[in-house]
C-alpha positions as CSV (number, residue, x, y, z in Angstrom):
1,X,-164.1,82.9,251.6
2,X,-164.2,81.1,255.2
3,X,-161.4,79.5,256.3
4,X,-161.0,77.6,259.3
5,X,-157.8,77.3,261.5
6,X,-156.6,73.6,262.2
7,X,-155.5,73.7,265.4
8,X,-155.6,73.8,269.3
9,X,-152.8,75.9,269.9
10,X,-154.7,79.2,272.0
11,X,-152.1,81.5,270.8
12,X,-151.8,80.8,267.0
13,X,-155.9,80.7,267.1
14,X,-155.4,84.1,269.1
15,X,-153.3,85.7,266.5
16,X,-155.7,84.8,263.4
17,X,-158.7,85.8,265.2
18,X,-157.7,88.7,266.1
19,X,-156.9,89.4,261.9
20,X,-159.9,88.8,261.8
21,X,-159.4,86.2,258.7
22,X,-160.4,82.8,260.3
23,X,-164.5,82.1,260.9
24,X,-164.2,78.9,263.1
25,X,-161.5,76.4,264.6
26,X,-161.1,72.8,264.1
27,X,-159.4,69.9,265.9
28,X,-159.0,66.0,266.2
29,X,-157.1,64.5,268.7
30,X,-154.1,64.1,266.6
31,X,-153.7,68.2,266.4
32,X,-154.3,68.3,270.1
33,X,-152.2,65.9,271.1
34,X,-149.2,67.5,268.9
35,X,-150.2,70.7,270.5
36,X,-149.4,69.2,273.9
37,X,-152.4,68.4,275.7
38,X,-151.6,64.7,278.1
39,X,-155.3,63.8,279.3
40,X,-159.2,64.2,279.0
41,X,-159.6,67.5,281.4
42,X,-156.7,69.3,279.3
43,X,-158.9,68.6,276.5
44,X,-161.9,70.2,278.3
45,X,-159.7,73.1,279.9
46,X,-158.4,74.3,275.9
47,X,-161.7,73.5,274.0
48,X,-163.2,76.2,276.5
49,X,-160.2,78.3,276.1
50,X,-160.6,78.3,272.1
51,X,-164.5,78.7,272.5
52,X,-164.1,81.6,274.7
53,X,-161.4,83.4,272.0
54,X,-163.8,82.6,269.0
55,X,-166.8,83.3,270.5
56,X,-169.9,83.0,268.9
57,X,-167.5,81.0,265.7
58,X,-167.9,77.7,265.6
59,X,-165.2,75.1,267.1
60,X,-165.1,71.4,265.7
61,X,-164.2,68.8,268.7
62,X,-163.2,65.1,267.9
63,X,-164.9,62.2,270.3
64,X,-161.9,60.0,271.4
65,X,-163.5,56.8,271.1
66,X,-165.5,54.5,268.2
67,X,-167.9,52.6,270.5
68,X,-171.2,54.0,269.6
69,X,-172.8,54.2,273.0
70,X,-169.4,56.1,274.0
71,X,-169.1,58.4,271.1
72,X,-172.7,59.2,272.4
73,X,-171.7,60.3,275.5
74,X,-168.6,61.8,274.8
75,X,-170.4,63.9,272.5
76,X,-173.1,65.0,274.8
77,X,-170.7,66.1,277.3
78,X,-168.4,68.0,275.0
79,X,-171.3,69.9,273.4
80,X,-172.0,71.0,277.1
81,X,-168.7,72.7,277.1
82,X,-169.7,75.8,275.2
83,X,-172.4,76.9,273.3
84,X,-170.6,77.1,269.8
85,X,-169.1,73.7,269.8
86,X,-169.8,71.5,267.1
87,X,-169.1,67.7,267.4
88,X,-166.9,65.5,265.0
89,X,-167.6,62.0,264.2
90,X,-165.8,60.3,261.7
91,X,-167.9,58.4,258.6
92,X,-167.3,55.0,259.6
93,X,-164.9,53.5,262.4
94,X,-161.4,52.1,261.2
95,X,-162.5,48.6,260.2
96,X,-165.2,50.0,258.2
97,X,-168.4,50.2,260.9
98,X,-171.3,51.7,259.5
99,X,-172.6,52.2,263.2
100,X,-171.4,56.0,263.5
101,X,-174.2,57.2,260.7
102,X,-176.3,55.8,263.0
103,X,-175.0,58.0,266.1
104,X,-174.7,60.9,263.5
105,X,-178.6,60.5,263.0
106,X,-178.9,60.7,267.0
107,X,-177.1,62.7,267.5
108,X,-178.5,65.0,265.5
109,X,-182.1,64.5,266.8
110,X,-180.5,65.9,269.9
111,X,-179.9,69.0,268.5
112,X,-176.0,68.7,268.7
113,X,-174.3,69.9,265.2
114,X,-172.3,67.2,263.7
115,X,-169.0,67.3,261.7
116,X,-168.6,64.4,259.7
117,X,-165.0,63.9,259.3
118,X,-162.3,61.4,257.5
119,X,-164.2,61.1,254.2
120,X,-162.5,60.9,251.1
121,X,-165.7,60.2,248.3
122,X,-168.4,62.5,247.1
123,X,-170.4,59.5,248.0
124,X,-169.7,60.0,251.8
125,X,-170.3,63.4,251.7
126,X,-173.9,63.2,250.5
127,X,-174.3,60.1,252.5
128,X,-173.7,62.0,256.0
129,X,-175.5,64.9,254.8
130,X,-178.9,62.6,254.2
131,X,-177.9,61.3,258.4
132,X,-178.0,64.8,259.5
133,X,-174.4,66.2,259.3
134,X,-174.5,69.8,259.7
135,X,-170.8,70.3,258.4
136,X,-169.6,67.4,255.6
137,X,-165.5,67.4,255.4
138,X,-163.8,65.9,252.4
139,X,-160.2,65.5,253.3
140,X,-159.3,67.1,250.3
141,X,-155.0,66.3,250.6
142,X,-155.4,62.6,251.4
143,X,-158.1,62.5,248.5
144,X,-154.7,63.9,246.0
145,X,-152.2,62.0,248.0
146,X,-154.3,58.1,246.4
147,X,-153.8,60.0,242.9
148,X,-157.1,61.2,242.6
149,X,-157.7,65.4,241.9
150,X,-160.0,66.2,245.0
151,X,-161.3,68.9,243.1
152,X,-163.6,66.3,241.2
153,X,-164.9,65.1,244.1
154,X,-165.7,68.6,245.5
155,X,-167.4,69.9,242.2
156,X,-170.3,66.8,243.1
157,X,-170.9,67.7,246.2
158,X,-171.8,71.0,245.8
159,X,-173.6,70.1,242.5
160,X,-175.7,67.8,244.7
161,X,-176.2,69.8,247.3
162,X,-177.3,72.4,245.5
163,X,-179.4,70.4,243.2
164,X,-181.3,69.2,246.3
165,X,-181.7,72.3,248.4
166,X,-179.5,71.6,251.0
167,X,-177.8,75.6,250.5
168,X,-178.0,76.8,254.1
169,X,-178.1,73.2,256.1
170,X,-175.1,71.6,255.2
171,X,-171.6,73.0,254.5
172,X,-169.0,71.3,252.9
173,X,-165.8,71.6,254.9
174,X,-162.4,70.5,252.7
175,X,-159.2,69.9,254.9
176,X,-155.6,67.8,254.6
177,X,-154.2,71.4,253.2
178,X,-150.7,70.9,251.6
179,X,-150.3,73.7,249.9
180,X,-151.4,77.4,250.1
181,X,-152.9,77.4,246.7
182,X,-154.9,74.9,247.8
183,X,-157.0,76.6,250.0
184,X,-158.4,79.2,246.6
185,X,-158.5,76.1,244.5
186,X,-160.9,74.6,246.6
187,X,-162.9,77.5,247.5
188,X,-163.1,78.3,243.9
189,X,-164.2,74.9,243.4
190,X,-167.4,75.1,245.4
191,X,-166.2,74.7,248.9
192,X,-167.8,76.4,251.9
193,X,-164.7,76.2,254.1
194,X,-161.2,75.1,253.9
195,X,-159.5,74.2,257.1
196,X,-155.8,75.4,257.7
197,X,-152.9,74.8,259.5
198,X,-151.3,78.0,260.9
199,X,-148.4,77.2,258.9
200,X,-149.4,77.6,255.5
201,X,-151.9,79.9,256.4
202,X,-149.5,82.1,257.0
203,X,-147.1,81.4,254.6
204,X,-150.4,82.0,252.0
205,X,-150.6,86.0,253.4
206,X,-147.1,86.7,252.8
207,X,-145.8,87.5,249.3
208,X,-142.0,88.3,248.5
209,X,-143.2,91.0,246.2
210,X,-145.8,93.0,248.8
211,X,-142.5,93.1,250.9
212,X,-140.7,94.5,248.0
213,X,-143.2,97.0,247.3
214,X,-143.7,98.0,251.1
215,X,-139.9,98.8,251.2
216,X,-139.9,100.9,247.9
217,X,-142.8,102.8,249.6
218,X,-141.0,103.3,253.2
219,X,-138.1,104.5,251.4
220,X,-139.6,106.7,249.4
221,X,-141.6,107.9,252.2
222,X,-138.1,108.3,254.2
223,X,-136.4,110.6,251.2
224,X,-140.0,112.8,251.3
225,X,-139.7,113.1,254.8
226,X,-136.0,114.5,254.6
227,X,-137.1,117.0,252.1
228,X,-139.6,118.6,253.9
């Protein structure tokens, strides 16, 4: 059941790895900017940081640009950052540029593992899987937020990737959490990973009732102890 923490905040990705719970890190620049980082090199100094802590789990970095030649570049150098750092691209640029399945494609003849990111159809998924994505995310929140049940869209892909062999080469990330029941609704529904916020991945391990039943148990331990 591999979940993902969304974030760039070293202590919160600390605290979950050391549960044990998480099996990889993602960011975009919108996370790491929130999380406080002003300029390019901060970037740099935290993705090592978070590679270092997670070490030999994957971490998903953002390129800060939509310029092909640039998100080239920027992806080559970031890659050189740490050894299990995987690069995001998003599908297509913001007026709808097809140019970044291109750089995908490169990309991945280089050898660097891609995470297509910012898709919100079944029919992206697949079509940055066939470019070479290594990791296909489905923003699964933003997908429910246009009125649409995500959970339709994740049943194809993993109907299509496993009708065409792709088990193994390509797995199929589903972020934009809003909820913790999210996160089993989408596993359940075939996804590989689900990327969480430390928020509600903490609020989904802590149940009002475990609490009640942890503080019948230490007060009953208590009254055994005063009998002895």
């Amino acid at each position: 059941m591999p979940i993902f923490l969304d974030s760039s905040d070293i202590k919160e990705i600390k605290k979950f790895n050391e549960m044990g719970i998480i099996r990889g890190v993602t960011t975009n620049p919108s996370i790491i900017v929130k999380d406080g980082a002003k300029s390019f090199e901060e970037i740099k100094e935290r993705t090592i940081d978070i590679a270092e802590e997670v070490h030999p789990l994957p971490v998903s970095v953002e390129v800060l640009t939509n310029e092909p030649k640039e998100m080239i570049n920027q992806a080559e150098e970031i890659n050189e950052w740490a050894y299990n750092i995987n690069i995001k691209i998003p599908f297509h640029g913001p007026n709808g540029e097809l140019d970044n399945l291109r750089v995908i494609r490169e990309l991945t003849h280089l050898g660097i593992y891609i995470n297509c990111t910012a898709m919100m159809s079944a029919q992206q998924c697949i079509c940055a899987a066939l470019a070479g994505a290594r990791y296909v995310s489905l923003f699964g929140g933003r997908v429910n937020d246009m009125g649409y049940n995500c959970i339709d869209e994740i049943k194809k892909v993993r109907n299509i990737l496993n009708r065409f062999d792709y088990e193994g080469d390509v797995e199929l990330i589903i972020g934009s959490v809003r909820e913790p029941l999210n996160i089993i609704e989408w596993i359940d529904a075939g996804a590989d990973i689900v990327t969480v916020p430390p928020k509600i991945l903490e609020k989904s391990l802590i149940h009002a009732r475990t609490k009640e039943t942890v503080q019948m148990f230490l007060e009953d331990a208590k009254k055994l102890k005063e009998s002895i």
